[in-house]
Backbone as ProteinMPNN parsed JSONL, in Angstrom:
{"seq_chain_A": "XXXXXXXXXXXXXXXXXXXXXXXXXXXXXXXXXXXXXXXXXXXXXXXXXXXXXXXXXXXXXXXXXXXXXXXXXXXXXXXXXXXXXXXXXXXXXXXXXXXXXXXXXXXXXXXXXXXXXXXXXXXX", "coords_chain_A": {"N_chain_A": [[13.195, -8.946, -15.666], [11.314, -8.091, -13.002], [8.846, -9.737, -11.396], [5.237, -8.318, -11.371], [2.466, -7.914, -9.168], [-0.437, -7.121, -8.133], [-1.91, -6.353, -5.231], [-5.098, -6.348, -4.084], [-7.274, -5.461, -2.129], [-9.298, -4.361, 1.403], [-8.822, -4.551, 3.644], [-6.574, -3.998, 6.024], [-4.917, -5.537, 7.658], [-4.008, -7.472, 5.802], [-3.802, -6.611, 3.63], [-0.945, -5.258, 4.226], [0.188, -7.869, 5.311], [0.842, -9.347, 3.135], [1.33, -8.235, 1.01], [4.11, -7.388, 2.131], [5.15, -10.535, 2.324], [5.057, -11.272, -0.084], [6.831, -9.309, -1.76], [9.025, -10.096, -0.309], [9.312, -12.483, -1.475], [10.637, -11.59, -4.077], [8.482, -10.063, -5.892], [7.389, -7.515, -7.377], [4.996, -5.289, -5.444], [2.097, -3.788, -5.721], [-0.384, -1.674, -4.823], [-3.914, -1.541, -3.876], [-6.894, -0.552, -2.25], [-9.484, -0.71, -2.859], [-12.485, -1.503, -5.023], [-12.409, 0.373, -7.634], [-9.847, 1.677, -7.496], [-8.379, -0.532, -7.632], [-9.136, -1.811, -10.683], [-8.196, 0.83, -11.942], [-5.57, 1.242, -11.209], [-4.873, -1.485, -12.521], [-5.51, -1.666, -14.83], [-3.392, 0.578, -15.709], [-0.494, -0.009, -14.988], [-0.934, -2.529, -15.26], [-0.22, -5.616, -13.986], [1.057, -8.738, -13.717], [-0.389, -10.422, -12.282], [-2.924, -10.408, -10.581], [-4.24, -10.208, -6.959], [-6.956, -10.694, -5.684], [-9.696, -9.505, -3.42], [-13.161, -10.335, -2.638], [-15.294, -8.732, -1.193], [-15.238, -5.5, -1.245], [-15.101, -1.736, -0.96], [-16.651, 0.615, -3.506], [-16.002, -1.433, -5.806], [-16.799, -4.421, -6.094], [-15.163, -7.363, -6.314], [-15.842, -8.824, -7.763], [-16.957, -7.751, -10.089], [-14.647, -6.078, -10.849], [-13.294, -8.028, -11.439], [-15.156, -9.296, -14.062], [-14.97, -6.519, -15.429], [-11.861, -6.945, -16.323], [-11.876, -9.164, -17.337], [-13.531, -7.984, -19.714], [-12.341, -6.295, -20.564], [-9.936, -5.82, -24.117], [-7.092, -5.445, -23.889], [-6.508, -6.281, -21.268], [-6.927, -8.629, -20.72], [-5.051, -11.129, -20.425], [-4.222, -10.737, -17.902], [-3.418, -12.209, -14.926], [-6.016, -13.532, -12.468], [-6.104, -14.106, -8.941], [-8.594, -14.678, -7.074], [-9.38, -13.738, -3.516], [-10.795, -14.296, -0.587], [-13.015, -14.489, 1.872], [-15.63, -15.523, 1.258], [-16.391, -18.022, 1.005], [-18.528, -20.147, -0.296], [-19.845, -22.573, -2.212], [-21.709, -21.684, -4.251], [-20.365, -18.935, -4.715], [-17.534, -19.254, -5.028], [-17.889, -20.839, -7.64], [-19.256, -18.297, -9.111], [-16.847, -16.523, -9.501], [-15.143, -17.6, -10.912], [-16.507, -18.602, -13.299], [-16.749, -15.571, -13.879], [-14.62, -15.458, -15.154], [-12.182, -15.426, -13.492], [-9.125, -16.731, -12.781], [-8.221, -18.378, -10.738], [-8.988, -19.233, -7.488], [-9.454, -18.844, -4.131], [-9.555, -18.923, -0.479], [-10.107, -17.535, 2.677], [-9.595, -17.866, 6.029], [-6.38, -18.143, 4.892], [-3.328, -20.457, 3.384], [-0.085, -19.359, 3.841], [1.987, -20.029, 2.547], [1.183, -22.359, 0.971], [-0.385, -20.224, -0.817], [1.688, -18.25, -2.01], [3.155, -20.72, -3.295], [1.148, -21.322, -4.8], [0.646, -18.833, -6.224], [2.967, -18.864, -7.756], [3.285, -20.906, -9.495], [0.829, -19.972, -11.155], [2.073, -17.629, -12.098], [3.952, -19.147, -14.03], [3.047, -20.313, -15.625], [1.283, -22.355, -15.181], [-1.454, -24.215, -14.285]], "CA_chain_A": [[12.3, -7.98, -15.048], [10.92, -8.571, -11.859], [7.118, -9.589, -11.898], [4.397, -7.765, -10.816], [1.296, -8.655, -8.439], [-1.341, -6.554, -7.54], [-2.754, -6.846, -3.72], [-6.597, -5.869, -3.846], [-8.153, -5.781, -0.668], [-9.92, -3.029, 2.187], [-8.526, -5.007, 5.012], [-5.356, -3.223, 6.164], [-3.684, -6.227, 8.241], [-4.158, -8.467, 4.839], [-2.419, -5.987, 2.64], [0.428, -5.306, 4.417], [0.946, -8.613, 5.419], [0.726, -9.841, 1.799], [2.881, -6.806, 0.578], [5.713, -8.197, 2.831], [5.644, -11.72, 1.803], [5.381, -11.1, -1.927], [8.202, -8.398, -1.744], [10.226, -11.062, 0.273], [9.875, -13.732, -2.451], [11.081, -11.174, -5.092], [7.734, -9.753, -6.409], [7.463, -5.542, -7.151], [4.081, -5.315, -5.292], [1.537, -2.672, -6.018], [-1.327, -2.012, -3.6], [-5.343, -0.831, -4.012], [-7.778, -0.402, -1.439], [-11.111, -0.664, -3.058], [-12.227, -2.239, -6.42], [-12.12, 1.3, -8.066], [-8.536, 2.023, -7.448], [-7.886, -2.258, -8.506], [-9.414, -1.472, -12.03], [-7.858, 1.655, -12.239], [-3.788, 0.321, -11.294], [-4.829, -2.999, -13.618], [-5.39, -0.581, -16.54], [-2.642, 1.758, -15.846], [0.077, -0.655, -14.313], [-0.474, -4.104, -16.232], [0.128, -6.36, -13.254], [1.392, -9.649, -14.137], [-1.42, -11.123, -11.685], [-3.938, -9.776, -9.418], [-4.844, -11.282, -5.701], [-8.486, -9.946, -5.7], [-10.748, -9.358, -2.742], [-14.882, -10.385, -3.473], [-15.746, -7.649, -0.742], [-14.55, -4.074, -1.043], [-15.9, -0.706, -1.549], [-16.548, 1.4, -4.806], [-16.518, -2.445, -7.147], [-16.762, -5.632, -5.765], [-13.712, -8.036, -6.394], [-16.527, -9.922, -8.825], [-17.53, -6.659, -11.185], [-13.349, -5.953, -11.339], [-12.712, -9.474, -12.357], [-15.721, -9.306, -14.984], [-14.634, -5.823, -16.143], [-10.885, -6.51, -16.941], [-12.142, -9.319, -18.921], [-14.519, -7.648, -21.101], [-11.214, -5.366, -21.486], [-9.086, -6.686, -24.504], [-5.866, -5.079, -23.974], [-6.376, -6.791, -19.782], [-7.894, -10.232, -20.526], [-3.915, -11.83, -20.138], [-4.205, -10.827, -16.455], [-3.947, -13.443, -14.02], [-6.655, -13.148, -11.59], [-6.675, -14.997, -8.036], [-9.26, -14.259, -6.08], [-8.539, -14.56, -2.414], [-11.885, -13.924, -0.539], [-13.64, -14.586, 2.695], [-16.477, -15.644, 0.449], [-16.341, -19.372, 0.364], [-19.636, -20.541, -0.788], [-19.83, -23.065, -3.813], [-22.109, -20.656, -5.249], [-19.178, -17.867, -4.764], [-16.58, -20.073, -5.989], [-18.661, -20.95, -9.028], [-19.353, -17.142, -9.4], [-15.972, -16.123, -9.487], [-14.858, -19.133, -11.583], [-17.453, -18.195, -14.27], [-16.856, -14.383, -14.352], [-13.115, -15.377, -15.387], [-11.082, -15.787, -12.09], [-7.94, -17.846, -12.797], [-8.114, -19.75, -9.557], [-10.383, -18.974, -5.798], [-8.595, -19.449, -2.678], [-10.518, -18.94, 0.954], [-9.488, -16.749, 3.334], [-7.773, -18.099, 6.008], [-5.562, -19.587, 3.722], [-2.017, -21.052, 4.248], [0.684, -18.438, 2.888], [3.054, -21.285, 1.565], [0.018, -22.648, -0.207], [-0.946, -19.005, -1.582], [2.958, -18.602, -2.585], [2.916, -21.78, -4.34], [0.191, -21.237, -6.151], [1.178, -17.484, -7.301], [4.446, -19.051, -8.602], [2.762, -21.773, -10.667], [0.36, -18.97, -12.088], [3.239, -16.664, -13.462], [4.759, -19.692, -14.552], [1.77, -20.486, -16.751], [0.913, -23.989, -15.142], [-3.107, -24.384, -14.262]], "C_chain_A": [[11.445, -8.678, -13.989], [9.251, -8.733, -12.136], [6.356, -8.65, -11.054], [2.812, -8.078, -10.181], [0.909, -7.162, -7.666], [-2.287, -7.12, -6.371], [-4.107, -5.942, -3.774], [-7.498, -5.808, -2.732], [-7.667, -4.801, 0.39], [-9.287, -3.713, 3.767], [-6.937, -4.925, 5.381], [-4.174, -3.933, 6.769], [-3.471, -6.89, 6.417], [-3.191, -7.89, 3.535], [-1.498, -5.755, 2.681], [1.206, -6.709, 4.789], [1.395, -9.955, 3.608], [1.811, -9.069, 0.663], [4.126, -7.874, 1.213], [5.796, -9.49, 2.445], [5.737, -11.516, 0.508], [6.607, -10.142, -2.128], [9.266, -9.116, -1.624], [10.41, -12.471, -0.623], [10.409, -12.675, -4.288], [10.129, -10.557, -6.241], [7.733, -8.295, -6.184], [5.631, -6.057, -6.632], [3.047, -4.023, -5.272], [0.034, -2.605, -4.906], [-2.995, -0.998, -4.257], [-6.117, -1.337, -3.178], [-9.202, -0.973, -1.621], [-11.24, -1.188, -4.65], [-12.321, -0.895, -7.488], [-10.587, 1.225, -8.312], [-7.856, 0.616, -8.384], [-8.201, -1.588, -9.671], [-8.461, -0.389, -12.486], [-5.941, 1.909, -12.625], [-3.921, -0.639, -12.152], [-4.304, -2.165, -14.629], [-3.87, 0.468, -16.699], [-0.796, 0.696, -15.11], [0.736, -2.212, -14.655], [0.005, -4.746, -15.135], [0.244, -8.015, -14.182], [0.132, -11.151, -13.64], [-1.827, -10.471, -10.484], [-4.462, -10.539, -8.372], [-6.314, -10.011, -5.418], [-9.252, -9.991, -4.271], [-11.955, -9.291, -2.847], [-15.19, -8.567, -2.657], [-14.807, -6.383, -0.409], [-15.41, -3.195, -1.678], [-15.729, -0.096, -3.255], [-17.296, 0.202, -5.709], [-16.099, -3.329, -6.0], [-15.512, -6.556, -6.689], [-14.632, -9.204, -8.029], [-16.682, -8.704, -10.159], [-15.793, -5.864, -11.42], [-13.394, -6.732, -11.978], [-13.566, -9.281, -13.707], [-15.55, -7.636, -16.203], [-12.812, -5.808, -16.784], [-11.048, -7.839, -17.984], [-13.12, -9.106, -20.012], [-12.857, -6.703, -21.719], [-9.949, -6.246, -22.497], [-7.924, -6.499, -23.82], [-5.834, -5.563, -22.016], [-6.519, -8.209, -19.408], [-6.703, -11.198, -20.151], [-3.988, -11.871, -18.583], [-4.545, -11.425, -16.037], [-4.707, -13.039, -12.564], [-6.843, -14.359, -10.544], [-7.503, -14.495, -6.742], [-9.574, -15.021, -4.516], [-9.627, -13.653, -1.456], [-12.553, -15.04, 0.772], [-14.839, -15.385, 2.251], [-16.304, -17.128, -0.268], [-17.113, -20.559, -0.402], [-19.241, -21.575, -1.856], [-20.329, -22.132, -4.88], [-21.338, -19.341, -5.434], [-18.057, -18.092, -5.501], [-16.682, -19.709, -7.37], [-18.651, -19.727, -9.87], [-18.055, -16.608, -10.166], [-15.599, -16.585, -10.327], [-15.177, -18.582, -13.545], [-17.077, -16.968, -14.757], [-15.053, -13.939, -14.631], [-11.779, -15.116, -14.607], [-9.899, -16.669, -12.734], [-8.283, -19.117, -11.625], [-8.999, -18.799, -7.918], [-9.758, -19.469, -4.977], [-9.368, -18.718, -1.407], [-9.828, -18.166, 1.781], [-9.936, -17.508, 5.202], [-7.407, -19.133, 5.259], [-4.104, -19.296, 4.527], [-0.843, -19.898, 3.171], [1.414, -19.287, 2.187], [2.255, -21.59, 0.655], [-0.42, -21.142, -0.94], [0.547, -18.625, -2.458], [3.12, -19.537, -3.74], [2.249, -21.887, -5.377], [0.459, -19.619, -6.862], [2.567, -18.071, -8.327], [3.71, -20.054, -9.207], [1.622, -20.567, -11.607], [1.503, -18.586, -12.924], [4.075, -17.582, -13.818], [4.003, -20.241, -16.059], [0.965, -21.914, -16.675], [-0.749, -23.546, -14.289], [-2.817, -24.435, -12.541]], "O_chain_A": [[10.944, -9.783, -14.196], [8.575, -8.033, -12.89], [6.883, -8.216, -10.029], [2.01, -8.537, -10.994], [1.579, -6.408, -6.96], [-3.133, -8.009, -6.463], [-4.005, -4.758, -3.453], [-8.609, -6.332, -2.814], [-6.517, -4.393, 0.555], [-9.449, -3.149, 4.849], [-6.167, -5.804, 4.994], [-2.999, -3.572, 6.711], [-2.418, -6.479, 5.928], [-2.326, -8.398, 2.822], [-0.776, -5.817, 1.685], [2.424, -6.842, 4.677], [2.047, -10.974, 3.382], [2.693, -9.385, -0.135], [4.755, -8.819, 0.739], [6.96, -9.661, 2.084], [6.866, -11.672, 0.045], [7.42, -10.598, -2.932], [10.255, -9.066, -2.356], [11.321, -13.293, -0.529], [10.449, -13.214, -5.394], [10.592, -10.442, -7.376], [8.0, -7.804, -5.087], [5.041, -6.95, -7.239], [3.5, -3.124, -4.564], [-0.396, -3.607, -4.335], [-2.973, 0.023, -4.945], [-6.206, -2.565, -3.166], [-9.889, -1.543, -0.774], [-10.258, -1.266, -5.388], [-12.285, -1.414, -8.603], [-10.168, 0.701, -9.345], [-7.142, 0.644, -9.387], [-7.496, -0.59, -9.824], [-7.841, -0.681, -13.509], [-5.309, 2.384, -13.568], [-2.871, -0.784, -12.778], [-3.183, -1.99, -15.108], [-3.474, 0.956, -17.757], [0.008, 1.573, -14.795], [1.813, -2.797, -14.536], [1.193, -4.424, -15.137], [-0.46, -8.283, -15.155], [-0.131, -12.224, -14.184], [-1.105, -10.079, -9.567], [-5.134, -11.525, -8.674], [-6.377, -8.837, -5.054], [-9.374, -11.204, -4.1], [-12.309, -8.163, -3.191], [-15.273, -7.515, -3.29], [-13.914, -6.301, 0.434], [-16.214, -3.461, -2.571], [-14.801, -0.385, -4.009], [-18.414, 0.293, -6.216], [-15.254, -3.049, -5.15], [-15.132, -6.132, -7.78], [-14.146, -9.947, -8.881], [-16.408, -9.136, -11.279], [-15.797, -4.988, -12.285], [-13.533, -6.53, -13.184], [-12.829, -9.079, -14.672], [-15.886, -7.605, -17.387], [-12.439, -4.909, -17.539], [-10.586, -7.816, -19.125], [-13.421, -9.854, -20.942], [-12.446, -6.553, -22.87], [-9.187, -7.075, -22.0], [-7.623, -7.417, -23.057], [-4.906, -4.987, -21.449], [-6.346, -8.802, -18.343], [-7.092, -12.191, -19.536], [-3.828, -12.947, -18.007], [-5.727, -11.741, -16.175], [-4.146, -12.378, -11.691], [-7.459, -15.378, -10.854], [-7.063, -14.039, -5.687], [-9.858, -16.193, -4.27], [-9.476, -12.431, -1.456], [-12.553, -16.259, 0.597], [-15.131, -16.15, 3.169], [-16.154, -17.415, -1.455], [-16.623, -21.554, -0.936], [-18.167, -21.34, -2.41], [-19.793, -21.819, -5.943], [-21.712, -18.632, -6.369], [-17.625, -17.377, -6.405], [-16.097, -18.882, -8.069], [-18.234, -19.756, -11.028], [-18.158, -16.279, -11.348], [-15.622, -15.668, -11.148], [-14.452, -18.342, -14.51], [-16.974, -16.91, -15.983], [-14.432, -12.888, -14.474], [-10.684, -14.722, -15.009], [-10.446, -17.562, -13.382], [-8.502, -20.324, -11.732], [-9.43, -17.647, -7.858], [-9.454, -20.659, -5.064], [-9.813, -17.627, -1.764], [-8.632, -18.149, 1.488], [-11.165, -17.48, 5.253], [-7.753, -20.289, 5.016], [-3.75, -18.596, 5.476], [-0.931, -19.786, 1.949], [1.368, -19.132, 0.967], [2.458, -21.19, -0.492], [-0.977, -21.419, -2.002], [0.445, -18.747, -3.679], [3.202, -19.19, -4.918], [2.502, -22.336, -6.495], [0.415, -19.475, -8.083], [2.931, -17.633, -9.419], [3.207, -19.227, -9.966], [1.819, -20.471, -12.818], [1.838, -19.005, -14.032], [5.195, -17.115, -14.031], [4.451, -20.454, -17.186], [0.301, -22.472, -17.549], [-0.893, -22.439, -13.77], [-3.759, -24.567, -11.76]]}, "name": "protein", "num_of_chains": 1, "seq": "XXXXXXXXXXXXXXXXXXXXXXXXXXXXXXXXXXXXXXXXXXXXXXXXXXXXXXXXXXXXXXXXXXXXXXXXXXXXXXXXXXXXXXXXXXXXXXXXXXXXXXXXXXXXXXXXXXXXXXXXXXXX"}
């Protein structure tokens, strides 16, 4: 069964161009706009791992991450949050409120690739 990755993020080049590479390495990709809709596909959808956005409307990419792990039946979900929002103290934030891993926006797609396939493989 093919995996599944949820693209989170209000910025319309970023999702489609993130859609198309994850599609093109063999990932079903699912898409949400705003951190409403994210929460709402997590729960209903079960993504295998979520690429999160800090800033978006409705929930912030930080109050998703901290609500799917208060949720039991969501807490397996791999969360990488992939975020404009490079701060240490953002990092840290993210880090803390049960992120998997924090990657910077611009980032390198090979390097964002790479690291989604060591997630769903289960390596740190």
């Amino acid at each position: 069964m093919r995996q599944k990755i949820l693209v989170a993020d209000d910025e319309p080049n970023i999702v489609i161009s993130l859609e198309y590479l994850f599609k093109r390495e063999g990932y079903t990709v699912l898409l949400a706009r705003d951190g409403q809709e994210a929460l709402d596909m997590i729960a209903s959808e079960k993504p295998d791992l979520v690429l999160l956005d800090v800033m978006m409307p409705k929930k912030t990419g930080f109050e998703v991450c901290q609500a799917v792990r208060a949720n039991e039946v969501l807490q397996a979900t791999k969360i990488l949050m992939l975020t404009a929002k490079g701060r240490d103290t953002d990092i840290s934030k993210g880090l803390a409120l049960g992120a998997d891993a924090y990657m910077t926006k611009p980032f390198s797609t090979r390097e964002l690739v790479q690291k989604v396939a060591a997630m769903l493989a289960g390596q740190p």
